[in-house]
N, C-alpha and C positions, 0 to 999 in steps of 0.2 A: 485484573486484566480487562474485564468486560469495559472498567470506566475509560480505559485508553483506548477501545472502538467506540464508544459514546464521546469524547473529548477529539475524534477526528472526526468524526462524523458531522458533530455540531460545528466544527471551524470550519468545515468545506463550507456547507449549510451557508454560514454566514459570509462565506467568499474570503476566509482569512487562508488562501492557500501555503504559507510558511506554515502556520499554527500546525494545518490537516497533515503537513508533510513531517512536522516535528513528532506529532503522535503517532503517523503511522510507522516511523522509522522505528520508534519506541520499540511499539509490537513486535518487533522482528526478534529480542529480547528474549520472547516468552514464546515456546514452540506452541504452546496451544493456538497463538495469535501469528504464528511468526507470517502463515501462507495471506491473511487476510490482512495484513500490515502492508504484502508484496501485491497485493490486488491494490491496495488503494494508494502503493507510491505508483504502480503500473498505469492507473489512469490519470493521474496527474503528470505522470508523463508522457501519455498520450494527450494530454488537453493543452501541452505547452510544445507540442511536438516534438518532445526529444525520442525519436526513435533511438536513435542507440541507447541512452537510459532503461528506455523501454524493453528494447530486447534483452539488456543486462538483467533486468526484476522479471522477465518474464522467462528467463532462460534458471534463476533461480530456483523460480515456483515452479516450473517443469519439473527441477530436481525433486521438489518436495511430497507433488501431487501432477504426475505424469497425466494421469485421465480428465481432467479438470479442462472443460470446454471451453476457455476462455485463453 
């Protein structure tokens, strides 16, 4: 699991936003990764400005981790 927040991580890095968006969707797969999969489709849709996208992954991760200050 760790290699698929290491394999988004490095494609954002590199500016291949498909790539970063293909492995964080992955994430969501696997409950240990699923909330840090929804932070990092949630800023890429905040960088492309799709609000409503946004508020859809961020109304998710509410569900998942309600206290979570972001």
């Amino acid at each position: 699991p760790l290699a698929l927040l290491l394999a988004a991580q490095s494609a954002q890095l590199q500016g291949d936003e498909k790539e970063a968006e293909k492995q964080y969707a992955a994430m969501l797969k696997t409950p240990e990764l699923e909330f840090l999969g929804l932070r990092g489709l949630y800023m890429g849709a905040m960088r492309r400005d799709d609000r409503p996208r946004a508020l859809e992954i961020a109304t998710r991760a509410f569900a998942l981790r309600p206290k979570a200050p972001w």
